[in-house]
C-alpha positions as CSV (number, residue, x, y, z in Angstrom):
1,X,-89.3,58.3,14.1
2,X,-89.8,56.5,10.8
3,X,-92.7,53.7,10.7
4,X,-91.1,50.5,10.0
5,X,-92.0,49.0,6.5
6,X,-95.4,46.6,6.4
7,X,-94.4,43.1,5.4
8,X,-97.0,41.9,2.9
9,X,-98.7,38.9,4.7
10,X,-99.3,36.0,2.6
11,X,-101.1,33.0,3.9
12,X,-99.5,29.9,4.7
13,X,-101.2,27.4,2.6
14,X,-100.2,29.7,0.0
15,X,-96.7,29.4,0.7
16,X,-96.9,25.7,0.4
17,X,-98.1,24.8,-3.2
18,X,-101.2,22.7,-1.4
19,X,-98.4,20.3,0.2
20,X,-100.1,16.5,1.4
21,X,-98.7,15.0,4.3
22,X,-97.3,11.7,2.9
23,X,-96.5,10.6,7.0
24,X,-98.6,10.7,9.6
25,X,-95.2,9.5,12.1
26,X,-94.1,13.0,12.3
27,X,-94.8,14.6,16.0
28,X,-94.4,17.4,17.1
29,X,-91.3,16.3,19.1
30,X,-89.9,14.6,16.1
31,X,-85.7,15.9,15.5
32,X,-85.4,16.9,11.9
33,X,-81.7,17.0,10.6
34,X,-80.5,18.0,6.7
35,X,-79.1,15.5,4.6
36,X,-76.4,17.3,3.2
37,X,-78.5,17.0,-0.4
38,X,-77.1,19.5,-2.4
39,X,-79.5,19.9,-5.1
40,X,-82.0,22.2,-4.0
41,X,-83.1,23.9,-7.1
42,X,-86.8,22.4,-7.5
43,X,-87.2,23.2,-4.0
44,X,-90.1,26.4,-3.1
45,X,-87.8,28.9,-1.5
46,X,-90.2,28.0,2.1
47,X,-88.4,24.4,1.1
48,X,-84.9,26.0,1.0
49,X,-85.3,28.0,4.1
50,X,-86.6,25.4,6.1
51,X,-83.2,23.5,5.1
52,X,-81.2,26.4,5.6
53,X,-82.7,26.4,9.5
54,X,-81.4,22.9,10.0
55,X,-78.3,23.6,8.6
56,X,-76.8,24.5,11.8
57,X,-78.0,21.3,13.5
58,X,-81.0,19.4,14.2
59,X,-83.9,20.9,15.6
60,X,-87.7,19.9,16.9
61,X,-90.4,20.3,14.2
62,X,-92.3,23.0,16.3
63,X,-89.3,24.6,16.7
64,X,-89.0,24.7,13.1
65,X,-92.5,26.0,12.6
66,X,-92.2,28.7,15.2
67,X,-88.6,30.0,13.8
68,X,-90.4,30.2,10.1
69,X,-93.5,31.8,11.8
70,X,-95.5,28.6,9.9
71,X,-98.4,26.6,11.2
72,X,-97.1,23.1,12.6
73,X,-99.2,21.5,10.4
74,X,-98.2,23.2,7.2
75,X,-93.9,22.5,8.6
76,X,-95.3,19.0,9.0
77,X,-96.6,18.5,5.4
78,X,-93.4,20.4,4.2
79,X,-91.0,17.8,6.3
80,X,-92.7,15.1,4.8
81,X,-92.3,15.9,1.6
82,X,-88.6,16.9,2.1
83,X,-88.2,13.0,3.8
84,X,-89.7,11.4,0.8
85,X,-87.1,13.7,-1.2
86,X,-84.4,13.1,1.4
87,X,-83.3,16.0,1.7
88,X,-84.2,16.0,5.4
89,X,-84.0,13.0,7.9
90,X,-86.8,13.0,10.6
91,X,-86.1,10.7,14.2
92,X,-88.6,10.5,17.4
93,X,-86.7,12.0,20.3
94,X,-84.3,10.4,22.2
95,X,-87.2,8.9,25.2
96,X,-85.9,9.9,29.3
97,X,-84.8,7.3,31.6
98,X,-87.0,5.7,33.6
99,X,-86.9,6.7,36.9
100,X,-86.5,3.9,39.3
101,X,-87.8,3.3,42.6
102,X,-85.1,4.8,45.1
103,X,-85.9,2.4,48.0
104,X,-85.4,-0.3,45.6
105,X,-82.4,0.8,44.3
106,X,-81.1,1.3,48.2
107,X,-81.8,-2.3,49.1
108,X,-79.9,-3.6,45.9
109,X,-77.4,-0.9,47.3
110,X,-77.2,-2.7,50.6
111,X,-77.2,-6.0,49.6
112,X,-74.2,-5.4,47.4
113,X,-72.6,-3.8,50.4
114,X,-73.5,-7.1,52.6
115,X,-71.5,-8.8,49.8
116,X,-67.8,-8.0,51.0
């Protein structure tokens, strides 16, 4: 059985060109979705894969980080940057309903039935 070749392991502020967060709204949560920006040539090829991801649709920023095998607060720094740029849109999450009281929602229930 042949070894399987070493990847070269680079840190990831390296990767980054010493990226500042220019946001501090971005969550962990947050949906990140492309643009559509075509012109990606002064991008750092960590840049263009992180847009190729989202390519396919919008996805969390930790699920970005863990898909690039990157630090979430090196993804965030990059998604900033690539907002400012807008090449990437960033939203919070869609919140859940609220759940209501079910004993109050059965007496609304009842009186509506009371009604006819």
């Amino acid at each position: 059985m042949t070894p399987a070749p070493r990847r070269r392991l680079v840190p990831s502020f390296l990767a980054a060109e010493s990226v500042q967060p220019t946001r501090n709204t971005l969550d962990r949560v947050t949906l990140l979705s492309a643009t559509g920006m075509t012109s990606t040539d002064d991008l750092t090829h960590v840049k263009r894969r992180l847009l190729d991801l989202l390519a396919g649709g919008p996805l969390a920023l930790a699920e970005v980080a863990a898909r690039l095998v990157l630090p979430v607060s090196l993804v965030r720094a990059l998604v900033a940057d690539l907002v400012d740029s807008s090449h990437l849109s960033a939203r919070a999450p869609i919140p859940h309903a609220r759940v209501h009281d079910p004993e109050l929602l059965e007496a609304v229930l009842d009186g509506l039935r009371s009604i006819r």
